[in-house]
N, CA, C and O atoms as a DFTB+ gen file, in Angstrom:
580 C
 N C O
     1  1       2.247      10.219       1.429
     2  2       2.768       9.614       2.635
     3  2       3.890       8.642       2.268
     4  3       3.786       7.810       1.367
     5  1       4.652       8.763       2.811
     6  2       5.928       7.850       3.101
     7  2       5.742       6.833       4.047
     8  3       5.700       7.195       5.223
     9  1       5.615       5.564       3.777
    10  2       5.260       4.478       4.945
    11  2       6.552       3.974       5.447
    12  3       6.484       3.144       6.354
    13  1       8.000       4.408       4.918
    14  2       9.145       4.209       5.850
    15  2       9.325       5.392       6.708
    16  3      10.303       5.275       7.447
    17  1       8.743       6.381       6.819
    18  2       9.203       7.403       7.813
    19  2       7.821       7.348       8.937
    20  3       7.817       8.161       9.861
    21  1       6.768       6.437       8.809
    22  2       6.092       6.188       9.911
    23  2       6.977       6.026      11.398
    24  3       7.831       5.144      11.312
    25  1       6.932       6.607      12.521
    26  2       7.986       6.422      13.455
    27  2       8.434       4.908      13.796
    28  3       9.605       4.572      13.977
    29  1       7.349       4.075      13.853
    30  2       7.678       2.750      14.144
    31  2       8.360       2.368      12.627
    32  3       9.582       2.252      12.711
    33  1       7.975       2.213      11.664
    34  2       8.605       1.662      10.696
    35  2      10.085       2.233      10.456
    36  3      10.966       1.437      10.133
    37  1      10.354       3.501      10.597
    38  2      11.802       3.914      11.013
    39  2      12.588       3.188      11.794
    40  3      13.604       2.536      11.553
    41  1      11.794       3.448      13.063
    42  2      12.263       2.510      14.126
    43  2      12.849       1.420      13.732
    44  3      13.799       1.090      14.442
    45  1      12.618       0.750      12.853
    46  2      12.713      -1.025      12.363
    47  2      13.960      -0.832      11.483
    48  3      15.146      -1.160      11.519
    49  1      13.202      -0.199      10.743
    50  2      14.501       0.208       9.434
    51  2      14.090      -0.324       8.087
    52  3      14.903      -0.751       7.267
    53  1      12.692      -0.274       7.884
    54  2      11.959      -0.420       6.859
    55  2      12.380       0.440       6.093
    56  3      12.434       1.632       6.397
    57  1      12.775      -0.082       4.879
    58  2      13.366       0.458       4.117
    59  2      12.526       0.019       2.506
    60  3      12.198      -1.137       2.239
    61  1      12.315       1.096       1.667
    62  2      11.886       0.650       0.154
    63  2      13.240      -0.025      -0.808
    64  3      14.431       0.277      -0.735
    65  1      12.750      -0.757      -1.463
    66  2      13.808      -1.431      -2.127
    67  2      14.248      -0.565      -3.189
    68  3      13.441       0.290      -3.554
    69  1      15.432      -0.620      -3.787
    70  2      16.206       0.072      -4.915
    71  2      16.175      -0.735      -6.279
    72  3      16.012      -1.927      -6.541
    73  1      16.376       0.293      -6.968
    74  2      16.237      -0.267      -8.593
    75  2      15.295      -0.840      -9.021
    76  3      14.184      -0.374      -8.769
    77  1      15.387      -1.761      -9.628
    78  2      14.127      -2.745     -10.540
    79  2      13.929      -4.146      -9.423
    80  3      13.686      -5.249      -9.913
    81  1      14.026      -4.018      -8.273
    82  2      13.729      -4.820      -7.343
    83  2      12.503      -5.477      -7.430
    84  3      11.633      -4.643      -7.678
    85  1      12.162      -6.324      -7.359
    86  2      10.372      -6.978      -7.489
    87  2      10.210      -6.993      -6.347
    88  3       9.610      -8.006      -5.988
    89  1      10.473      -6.312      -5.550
    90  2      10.342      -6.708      -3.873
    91  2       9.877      -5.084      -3.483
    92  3      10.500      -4.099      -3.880
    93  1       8.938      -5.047      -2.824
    94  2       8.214      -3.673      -2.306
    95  2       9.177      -3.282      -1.220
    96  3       9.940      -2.338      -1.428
    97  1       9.203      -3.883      -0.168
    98  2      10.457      -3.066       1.018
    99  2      10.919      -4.671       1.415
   100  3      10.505      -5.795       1.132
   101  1      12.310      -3.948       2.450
   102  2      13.085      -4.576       2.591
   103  2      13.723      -4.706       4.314
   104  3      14.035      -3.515       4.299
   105  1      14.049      -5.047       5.385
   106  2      14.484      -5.388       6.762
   107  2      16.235      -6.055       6.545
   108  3      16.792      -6.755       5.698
   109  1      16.537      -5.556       7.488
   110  2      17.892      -5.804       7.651
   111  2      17.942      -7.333       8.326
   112  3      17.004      -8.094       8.088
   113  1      18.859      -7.698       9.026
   114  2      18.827      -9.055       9.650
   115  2      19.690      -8.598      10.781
   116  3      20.886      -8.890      10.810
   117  1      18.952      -7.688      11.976
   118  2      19.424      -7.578      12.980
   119  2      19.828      -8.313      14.339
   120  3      18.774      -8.599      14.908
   121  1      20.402      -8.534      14.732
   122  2      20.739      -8.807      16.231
   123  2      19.316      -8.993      17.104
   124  3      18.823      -9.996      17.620
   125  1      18.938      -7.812      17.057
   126  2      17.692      -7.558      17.224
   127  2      16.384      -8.028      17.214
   128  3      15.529      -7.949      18.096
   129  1      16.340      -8.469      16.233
   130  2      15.204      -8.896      15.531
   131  2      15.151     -10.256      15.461
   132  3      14.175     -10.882      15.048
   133  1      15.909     -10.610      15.751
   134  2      16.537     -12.756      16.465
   135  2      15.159     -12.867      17.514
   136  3      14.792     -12.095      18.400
   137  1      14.630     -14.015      17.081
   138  2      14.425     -14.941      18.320
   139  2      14.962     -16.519      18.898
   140  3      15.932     -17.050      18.357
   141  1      14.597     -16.855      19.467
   142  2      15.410     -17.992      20.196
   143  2      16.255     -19.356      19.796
   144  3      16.899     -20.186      20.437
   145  1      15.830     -19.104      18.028
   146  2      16.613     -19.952      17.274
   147  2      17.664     -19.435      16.538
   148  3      18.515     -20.192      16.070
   149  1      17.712     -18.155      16.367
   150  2      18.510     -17.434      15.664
   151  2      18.094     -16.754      14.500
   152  3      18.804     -15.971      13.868
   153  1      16.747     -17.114      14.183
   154  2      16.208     -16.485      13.018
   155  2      15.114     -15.359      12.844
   156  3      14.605     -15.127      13.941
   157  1      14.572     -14.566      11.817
   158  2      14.043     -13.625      12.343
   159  2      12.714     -13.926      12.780
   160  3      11.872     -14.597      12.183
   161  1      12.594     -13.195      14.200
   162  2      11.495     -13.096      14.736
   163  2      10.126     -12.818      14.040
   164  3      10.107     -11.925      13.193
   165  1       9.070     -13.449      14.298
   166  2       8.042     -13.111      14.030
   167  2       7.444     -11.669      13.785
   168  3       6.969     -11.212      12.745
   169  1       7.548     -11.258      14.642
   170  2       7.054      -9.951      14.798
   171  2       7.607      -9.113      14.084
   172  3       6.992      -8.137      13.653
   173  1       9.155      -9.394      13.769
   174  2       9.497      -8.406      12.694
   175  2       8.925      -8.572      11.289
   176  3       8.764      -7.689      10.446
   177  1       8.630      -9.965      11.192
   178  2       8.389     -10.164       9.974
   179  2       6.874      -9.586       9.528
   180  3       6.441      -9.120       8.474
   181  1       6.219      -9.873      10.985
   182  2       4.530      -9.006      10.874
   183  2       5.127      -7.356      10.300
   184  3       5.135      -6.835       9.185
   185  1       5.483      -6.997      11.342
   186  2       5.696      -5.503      10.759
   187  2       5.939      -4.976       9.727
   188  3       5.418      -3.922       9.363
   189  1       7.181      -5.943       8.771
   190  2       7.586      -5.652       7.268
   191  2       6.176      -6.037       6.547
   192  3       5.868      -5.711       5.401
   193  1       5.292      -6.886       7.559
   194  2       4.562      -7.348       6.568
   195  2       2.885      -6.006       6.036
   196  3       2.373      -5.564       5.007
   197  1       2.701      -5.911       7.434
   198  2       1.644      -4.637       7.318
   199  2       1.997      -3.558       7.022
   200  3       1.211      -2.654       6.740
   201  1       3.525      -3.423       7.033
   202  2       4.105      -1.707       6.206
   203  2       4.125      -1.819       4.717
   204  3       4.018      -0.787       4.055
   205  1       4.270      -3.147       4.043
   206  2       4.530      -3.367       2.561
   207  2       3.016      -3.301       2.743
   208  3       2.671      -2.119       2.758
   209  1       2.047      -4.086       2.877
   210  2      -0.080      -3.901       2.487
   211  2      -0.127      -2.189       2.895
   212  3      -1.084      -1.571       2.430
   213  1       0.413      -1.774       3.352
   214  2       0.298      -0.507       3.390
   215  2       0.677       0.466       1.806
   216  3      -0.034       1.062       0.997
   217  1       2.330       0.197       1.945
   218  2       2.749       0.762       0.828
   219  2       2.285       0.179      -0.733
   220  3       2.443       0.872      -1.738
   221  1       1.733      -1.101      -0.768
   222  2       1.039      -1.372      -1.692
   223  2      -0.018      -0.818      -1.824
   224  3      -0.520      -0.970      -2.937
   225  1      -0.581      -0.213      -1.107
   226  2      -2.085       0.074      -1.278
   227  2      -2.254       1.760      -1.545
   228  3      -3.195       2.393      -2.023
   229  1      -0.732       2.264      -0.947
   230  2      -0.310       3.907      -1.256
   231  2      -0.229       3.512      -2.957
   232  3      -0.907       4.180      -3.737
   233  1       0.661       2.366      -3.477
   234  2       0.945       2.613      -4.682
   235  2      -0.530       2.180      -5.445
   236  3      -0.595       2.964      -6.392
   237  1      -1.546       1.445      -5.472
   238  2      -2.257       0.974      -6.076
   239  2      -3.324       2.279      -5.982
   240  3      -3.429       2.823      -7.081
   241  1      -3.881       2.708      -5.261
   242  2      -4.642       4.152      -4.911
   243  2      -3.625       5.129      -5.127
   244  3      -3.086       5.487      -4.080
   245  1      -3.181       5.692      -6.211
   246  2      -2.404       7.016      -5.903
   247  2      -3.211       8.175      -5.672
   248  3      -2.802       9.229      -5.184
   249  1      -4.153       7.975      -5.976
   250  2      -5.212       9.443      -5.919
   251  2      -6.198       9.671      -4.688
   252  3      -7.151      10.448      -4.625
   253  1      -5.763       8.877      -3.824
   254  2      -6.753       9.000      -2.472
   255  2      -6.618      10.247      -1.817
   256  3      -5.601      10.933      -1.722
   257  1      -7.900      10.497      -1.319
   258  2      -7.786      11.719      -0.189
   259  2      -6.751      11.184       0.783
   260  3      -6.637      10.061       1.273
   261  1      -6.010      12.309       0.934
   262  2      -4.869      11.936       2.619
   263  2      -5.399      11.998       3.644
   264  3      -4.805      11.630       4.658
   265  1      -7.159      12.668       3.705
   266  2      -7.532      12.252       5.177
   267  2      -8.791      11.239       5.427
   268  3      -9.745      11.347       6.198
   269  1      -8.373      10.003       4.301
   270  2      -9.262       8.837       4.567
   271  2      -8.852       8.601       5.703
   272  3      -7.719       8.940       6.046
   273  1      -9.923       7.800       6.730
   274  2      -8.693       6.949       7.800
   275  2      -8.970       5.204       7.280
   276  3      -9.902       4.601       6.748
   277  1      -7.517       4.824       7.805
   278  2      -7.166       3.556       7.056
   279  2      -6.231       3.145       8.584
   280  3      -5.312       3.747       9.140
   281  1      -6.883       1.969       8.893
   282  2      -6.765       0.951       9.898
   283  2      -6.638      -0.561       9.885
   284  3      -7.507      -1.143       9.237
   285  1      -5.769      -1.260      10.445
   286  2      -5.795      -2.479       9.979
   287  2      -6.620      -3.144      10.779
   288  3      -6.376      -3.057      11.982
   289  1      -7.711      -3.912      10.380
   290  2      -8.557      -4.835      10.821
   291  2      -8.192      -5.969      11.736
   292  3      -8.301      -6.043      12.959
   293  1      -7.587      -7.111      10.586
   294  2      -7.486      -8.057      10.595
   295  2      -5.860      -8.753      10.097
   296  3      -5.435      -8.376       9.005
   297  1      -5.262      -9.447      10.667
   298  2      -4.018     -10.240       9.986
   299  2      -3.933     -11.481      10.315
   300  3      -3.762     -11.838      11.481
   301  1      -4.072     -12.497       9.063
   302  2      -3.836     -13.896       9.701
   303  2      -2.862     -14.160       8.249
   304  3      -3.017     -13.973       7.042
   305  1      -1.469     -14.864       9.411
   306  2      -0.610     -15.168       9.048
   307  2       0.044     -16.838       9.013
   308  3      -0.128     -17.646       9.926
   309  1       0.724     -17.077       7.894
   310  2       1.113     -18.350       8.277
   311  2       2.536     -18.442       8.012
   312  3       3.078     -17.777       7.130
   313  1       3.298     -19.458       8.952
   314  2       4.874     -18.893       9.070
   315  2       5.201     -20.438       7.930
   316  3       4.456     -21.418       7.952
   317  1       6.184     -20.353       7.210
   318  2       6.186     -21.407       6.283
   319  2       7.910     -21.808       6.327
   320  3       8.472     -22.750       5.768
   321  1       8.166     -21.340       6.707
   322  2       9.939     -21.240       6.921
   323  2      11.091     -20.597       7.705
   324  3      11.313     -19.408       7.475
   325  1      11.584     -21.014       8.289
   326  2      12.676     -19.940       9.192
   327  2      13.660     -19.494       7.841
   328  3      13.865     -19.889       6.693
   329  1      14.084     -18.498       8.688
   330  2      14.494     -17.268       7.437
   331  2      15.686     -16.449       8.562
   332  3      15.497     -16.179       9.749
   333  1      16.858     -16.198       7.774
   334  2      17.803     -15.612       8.327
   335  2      18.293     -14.696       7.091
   336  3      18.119     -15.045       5.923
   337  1      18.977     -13.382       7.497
   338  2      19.111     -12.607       6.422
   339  2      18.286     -11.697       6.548
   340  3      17.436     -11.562       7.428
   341  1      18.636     -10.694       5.196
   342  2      17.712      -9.758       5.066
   343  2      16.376     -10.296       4.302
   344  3      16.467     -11.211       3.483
   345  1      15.311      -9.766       4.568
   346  2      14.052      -9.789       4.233
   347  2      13.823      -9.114       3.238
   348  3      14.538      -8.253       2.726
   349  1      12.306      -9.669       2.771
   350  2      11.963      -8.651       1.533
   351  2      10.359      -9.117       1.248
   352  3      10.084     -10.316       1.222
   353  1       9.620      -8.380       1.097
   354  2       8.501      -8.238       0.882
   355  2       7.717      -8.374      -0.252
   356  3       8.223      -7.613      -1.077
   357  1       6.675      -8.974      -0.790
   358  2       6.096      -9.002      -2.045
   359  2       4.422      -8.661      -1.500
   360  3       4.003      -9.095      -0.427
   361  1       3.490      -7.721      -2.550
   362  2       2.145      -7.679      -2.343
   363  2       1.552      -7.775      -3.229
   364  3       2.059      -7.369      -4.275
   365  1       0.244      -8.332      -3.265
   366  2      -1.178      -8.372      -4.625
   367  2      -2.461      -8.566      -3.565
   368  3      -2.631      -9.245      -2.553
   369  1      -3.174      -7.731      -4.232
   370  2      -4.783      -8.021      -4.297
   371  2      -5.034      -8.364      -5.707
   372  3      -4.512      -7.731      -6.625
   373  1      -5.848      -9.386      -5.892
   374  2      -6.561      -9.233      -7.179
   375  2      -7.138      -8.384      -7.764
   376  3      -7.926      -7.607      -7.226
   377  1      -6.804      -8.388      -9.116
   378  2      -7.724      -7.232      -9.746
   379  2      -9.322      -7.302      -9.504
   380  3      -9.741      -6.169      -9.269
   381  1     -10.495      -8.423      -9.486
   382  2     -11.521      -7.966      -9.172
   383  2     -11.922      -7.809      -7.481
   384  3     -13.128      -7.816      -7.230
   385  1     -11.081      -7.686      -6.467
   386  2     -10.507      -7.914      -5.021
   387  2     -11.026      -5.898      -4.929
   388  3     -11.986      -5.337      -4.401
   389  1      -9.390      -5.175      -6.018
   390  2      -9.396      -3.968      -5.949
   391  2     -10.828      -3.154      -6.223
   392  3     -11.377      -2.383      -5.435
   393  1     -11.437      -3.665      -8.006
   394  2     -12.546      -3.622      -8.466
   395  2     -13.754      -3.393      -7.392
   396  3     -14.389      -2.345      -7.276
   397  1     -13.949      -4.633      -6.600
   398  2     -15.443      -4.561      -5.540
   399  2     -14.845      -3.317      -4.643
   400  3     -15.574      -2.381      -4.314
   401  1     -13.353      -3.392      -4.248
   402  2     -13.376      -2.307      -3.145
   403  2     -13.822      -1.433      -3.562
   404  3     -14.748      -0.951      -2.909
   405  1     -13.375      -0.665      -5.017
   406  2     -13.424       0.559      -5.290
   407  2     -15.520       0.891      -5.412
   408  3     -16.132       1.836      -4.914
   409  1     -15.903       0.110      -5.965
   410  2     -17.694       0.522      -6.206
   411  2     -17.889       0.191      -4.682
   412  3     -18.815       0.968      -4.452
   413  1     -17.628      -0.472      -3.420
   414  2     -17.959       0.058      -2.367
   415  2     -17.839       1.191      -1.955
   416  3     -18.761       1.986      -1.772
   417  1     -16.286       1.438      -1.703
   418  2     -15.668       2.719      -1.204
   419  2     -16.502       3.735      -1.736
   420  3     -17.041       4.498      -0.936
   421  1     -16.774       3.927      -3.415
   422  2     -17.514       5.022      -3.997
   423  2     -18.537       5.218      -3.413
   424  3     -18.763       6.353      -2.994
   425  1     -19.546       4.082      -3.191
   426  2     -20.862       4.174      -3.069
   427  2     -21.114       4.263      -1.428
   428  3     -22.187       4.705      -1.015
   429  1     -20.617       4.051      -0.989
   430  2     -20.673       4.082       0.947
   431  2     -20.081       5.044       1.582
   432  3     -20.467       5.718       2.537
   433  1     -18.180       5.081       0.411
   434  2     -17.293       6.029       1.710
   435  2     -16.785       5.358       2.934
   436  3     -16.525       5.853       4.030
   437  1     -16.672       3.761       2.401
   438  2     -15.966       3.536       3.464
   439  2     -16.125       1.862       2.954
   440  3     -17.257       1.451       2.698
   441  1     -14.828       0.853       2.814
   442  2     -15.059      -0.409       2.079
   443  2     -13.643      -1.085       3.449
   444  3     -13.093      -0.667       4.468
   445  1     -13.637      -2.323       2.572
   446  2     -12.686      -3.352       3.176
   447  2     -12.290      -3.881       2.375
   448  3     -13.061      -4.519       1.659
   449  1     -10.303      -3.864       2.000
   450  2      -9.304      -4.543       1.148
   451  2      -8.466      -5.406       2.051
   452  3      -7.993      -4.998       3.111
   453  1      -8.290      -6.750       1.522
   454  2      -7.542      -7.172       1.695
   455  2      -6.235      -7.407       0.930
   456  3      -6.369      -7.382      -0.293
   457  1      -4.673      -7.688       1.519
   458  2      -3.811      -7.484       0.936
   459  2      -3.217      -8.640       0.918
   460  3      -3.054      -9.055       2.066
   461  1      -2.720      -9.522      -0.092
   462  2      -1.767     -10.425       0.134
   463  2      -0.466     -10.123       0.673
   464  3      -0.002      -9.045       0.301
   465  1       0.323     -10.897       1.558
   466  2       1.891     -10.167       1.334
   467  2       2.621     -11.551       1.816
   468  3       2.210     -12.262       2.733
   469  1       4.002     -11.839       0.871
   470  2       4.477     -12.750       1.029
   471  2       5.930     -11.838       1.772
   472  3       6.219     -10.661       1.555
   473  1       6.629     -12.768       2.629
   474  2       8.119     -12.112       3.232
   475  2       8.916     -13.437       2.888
   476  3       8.769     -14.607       3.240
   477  1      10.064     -12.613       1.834
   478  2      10.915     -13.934       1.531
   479  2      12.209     -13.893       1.880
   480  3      12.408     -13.230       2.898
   481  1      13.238     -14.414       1.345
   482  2      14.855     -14.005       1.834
   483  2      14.888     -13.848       0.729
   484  3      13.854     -13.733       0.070
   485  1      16.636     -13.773      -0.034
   486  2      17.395     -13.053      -0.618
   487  2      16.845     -14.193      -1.679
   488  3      16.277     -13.611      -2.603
   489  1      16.834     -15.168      -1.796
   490  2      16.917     -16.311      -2.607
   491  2      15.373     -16.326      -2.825
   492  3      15.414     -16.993      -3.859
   493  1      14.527     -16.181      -2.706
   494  2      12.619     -15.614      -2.997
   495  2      11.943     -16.817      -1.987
   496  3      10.785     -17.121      -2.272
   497  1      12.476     -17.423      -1.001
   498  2      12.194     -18.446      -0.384
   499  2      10.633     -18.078       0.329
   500  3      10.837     -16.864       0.303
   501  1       9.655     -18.151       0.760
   502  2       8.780     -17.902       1.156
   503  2       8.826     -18.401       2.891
   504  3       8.646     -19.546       3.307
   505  1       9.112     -17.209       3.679
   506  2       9.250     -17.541       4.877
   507  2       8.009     -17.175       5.888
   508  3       8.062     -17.530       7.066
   509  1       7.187     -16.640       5.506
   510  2       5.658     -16.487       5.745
   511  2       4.757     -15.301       4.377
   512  3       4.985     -14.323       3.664
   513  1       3.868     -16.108       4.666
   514  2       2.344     -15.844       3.611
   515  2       1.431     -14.895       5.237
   516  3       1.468     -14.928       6.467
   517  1       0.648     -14.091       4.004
   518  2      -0.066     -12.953       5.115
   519  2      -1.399     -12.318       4.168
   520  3      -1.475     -12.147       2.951
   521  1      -2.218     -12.100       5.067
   522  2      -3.279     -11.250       4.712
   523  2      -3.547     -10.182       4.987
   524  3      -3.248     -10.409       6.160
   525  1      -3.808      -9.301       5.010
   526  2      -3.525      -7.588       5.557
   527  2      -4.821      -7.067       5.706
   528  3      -5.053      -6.182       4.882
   529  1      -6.087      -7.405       6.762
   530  2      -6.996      -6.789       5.985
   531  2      -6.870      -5.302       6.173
   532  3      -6.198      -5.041       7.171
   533  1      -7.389      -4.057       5.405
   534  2      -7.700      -2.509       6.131
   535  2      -8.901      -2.444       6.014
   536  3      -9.346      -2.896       4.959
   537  1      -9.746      -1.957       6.868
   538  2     -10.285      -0.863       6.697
   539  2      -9.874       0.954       6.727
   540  3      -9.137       1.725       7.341
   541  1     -11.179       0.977       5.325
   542  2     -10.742       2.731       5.216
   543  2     -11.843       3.287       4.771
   544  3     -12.561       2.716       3.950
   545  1     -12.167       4.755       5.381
   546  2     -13.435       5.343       5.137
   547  2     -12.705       6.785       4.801
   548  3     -11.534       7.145       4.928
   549  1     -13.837       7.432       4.338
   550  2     -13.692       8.515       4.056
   551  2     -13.796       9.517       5.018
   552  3     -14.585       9.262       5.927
   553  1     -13.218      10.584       5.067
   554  2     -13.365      11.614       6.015
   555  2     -14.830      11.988       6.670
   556  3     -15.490      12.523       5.780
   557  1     -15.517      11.913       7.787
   558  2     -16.495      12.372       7.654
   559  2     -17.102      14.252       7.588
   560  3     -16.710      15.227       8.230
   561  1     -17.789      14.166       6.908
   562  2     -18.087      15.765       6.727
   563  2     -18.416      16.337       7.709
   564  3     -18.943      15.608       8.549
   565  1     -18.330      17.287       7.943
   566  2     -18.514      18.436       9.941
   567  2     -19.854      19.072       9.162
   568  3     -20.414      18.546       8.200
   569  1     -20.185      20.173       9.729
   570  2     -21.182      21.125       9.483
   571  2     -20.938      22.206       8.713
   572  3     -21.817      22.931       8.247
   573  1     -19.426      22.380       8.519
   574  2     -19.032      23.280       8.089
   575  2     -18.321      23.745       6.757
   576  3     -17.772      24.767       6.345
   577  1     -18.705      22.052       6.137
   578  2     -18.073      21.662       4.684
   579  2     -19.225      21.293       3.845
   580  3     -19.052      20.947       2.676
């Protein structure tokens, strides 16, 4: 899966970053995407923010079934700076964070990760901190598998 060709994330213009970027994806600094001070809106910044816990979690699981379903729970966010410009995204779970998910997920078929994700500007400024939670389970089996 490609988490920039999701229709809404298209829509936006979520874009993956190029080269040796330390930054997972990236937002333009649209017209658009302004709110009433001139800087970017919240909501855009949510969106870059649950498409990067997404695409982090494509890159950290490369071997998942494609028909887990994976839903976002939970997001609590804190805004730490107005931010103008293009955006850019950073993600981590801890390694023993990933660890418990994975011996749940195994043993149940169905766990809860949370994702860090920071959205900064060009300069690594931290313009909001985020939590991403998902849930994701495994396909359930029919009668016929």
């Amino acid at each position: 899966m490609n988490i920039t060709e999701i229709p809404f994330n298209h829509f936006m213009g979520i874009r993956k970053t190029e080269g040796d970027s330390p930054y997972l994806l990236e937002l333009d600094d649209l017209p658009a995407y302004r709110n009433h001070m001139n800087t970017i809106h919240a909501a855009a910044q949510l969106a870059l923010a649950e498409a990067s816990s997404a695409e982090y979690l494509l890159r950290t699981f490369k071997n998942v079934d494609a028909d887990v379903r994976v839903v976002v729970r939970r997001v609590q966010a804190k805004f730490k700076n107005l931010v103008k410009g293009k955006i850019f995204s950073k993600a981590f779970t801890p390694p023993d964070e990933i660890e418990r998910f994975s011996e749940v997920f195994g043993s149940k078929g169905m766990a809860i990760i949370g994702v860090r994700v920071d959205i900064v500007n060009g300069e690594s400024v931290v313009a909001m901190s985020s939590l991403i939670e998902w849930f994701i389970q495994k396909p359930k089996k029919t009668g016929n598998q």
